[in-house]
C-alpha positions in Angstrom: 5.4 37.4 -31.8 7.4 39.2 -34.8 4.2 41.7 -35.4 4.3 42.6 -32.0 8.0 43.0 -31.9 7.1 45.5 -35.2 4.6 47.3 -33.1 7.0 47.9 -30.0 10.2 49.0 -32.8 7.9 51.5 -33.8 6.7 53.0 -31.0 10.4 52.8 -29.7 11.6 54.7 -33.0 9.1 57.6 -33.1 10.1 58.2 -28.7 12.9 61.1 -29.9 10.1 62.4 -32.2 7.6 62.5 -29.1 9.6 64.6 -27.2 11.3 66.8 -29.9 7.5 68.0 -30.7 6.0 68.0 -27.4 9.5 69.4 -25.3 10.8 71.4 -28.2 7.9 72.3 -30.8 9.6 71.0 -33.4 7.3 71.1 -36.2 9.1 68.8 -38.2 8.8 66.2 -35.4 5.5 66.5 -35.2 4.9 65.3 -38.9 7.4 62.2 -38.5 4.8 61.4 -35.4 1.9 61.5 -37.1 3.6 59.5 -40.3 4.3 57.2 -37.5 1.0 56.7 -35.4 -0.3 56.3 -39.0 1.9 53.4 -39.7 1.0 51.8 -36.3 -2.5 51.9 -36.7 -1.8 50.4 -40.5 0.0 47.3 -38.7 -2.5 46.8 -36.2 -5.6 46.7 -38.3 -3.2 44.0 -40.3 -2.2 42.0 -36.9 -6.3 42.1 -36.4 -7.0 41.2 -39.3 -4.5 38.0 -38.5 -5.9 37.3 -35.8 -9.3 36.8 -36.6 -8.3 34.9 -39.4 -6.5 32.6 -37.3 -9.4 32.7 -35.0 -12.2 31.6 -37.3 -10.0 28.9 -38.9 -9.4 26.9 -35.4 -13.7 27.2 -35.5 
């Protein structure tokens, strides 16, 4: 449950971002968003990667 506790940090931590570039067209914003959506998808094709491996070895 730690990865998924990553996974909801990090979508907590980029919320401010979210609104400062969708409320405010913050420009800046919008690049720490899309460093951050970048990062999620990074962990989650690691937690998939987990959990097939964890998968196939109870097999």
């Amino acid at each position: 449950m730690a990865r998924f506790d990553e996974v909801k940090n990090l979508v907590m931590s980029l919320e401010g971002d979210f609104e400062k570039f969708y409320d405010k067209n913050n420009q800046a914003a919008g690049t720490r968003v899309r460093k951050g959506m970048q990062e999620l998808k990074t962990l989650a094709q690691a937690i998939r990667a987990e959990v097939q491996d964890a998968k196939n070895k109870d097999a």
